[in-house]
N, C-alpha and C positions, 0 to 999 in steps of 0.2 A: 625211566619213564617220567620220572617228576623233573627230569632236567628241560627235558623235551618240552610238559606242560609249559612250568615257570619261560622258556624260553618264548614260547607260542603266547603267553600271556602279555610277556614284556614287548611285542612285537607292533600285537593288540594297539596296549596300551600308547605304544610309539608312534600308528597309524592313523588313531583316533587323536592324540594329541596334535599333529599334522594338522589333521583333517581339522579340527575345530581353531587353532590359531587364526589358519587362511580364513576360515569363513569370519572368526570376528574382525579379525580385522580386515581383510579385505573387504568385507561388506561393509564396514566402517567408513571404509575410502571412499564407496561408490555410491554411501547412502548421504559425507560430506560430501564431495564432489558434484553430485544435483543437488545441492540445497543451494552450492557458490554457483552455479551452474540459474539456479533458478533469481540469484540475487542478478548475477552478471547480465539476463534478460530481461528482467527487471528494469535495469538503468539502460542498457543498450538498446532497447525499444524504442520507436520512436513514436508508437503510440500501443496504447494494451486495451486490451477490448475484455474488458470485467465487469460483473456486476456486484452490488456490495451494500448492505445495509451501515452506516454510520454513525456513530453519536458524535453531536457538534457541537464543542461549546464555547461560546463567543465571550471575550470578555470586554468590560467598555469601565469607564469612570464610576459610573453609575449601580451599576447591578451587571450579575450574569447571566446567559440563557442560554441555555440547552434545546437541542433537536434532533430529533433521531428522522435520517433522512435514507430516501433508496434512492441510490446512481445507478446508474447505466452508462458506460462509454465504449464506443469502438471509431470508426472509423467516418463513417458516414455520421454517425448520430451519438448527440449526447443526451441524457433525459437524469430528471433530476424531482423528484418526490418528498414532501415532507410528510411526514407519517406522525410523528407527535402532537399530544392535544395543546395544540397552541392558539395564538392569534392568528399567525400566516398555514393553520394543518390544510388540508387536501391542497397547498400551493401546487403545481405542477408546470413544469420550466422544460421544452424539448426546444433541442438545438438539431438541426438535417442542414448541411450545404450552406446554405444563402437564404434558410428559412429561421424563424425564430416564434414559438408559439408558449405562450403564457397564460395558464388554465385557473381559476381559485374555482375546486368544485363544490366547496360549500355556499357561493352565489351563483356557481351555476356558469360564469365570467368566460371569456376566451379573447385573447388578443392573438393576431397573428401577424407579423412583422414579415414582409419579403424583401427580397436584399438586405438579406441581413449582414453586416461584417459587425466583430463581435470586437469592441473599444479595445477591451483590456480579457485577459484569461480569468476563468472563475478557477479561485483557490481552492474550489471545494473538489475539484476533479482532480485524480492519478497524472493526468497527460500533461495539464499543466505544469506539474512538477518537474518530469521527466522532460517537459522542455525548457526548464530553465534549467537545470540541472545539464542539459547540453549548453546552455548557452554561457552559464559562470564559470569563471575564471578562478572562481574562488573557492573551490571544497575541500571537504575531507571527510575520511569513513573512520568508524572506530567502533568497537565494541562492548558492551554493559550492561549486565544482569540479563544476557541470554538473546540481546538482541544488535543486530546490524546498526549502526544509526550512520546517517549520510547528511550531513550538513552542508549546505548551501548559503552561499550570498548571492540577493537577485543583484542582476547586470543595471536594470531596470526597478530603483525601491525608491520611497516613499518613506516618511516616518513612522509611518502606522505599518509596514511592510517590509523587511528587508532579510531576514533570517528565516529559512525553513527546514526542518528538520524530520526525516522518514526513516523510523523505525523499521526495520524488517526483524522478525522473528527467524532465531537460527535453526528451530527445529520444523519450522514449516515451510520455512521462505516467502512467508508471503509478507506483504506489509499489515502491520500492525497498529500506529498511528500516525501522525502530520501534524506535528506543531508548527505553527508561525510565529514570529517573533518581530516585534518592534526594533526598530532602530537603537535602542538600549538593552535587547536582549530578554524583554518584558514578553511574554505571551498572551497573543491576542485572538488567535484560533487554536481550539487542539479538536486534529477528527482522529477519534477512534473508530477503526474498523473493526464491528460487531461479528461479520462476516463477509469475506469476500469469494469472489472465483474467478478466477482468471482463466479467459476461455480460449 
């Protein structure tokens, strides 16, 4: 009778050890698997349609400044919010098509621009990145203290412009910040993403 138990126990024991290896680590596989899944979409987009609260901070000779701004981008429409108590706060910047409207709701102000083509990309937007990021010749991915980083040289820089760098966070996959960097490697935008959603 006690063989029988100890035999039925170790059986148990062997079924259950089974059982939970697969689940950690398979689920391991499939919980890394969408997060490289979620970077690889990330860069393979050719535009992402997110919304995202940001902190921006600009660096110049001078002094620094900080702004915490709300984006919006998809496809049709860019829009772009500064929310901090600053000089330029209620700024507000919508881009649609071939239209371009520029809001300061603390004078109350609205410009509206039709036929719009837009000179140069704002750095401050995801899709920007992701298209130069198609268009460089010159990258590379690496990994540091928990996060993705993708480094870019633009096709198209400037001395004030030529290095960008996007953090993705490996346990969320989402992006985390965007440094820009000068022609000598010096940093002259970093946006932190406060929160974002990619939709």
């Amino acid at each position: 009778m006690k063989k029988k138990y100890i035999v039925l126990v170790v059986i148990l024991v062997l079924i259950f050890s089974i059982f939970y290896y697969k689940k950690i680590f398979t689920g391991n596989n499939i919980i890394k698997q969408s997060k490289e899944k979620i970077v690889e979409s990330i860069l393979n987009d050719t535009v992402l349609n997110y919304k995202a609260t940001i902190k921006t901070k600009i660096y110049s000779n001078k002094n620094d400044n900080e702004y915490e701004i709300k984006i919006e981008e998809n496809e049709q429409h860019s829009y772009l919010e500064v929310m901090s108590k600053s000089d330029i706060s209620g700024l507000i910047i919508e881009e649609s098509k071939d239209k371009l409207i520029i809001r300061n709701t603390k004078l109350k102000l609205e410009k509206i621009y039709e036929n719009y083509t837009p000179m140069i990309n704002n750095c401050l937007f995801l899709n920007s990145f992701l298209e130069e990021y198609n268009e460089s010749n010159i990258k590379k991915q690496y990994e540091e203290d928990g996060n993705i980083i993708i480094e870019i040289q633009l096709e198209k820089y400037t001395k004030y412009i030529k290095y960008k760098e996007l953090y993705i966070d490996k346990k969320t996959g989402l992006p985390k910040k965007l440094i820009i960097k000068t022609s000598d490697k010096q940093p002259v935008v970093c946006i932190e993403y406060i929160n974002i959603e990619i939709l």
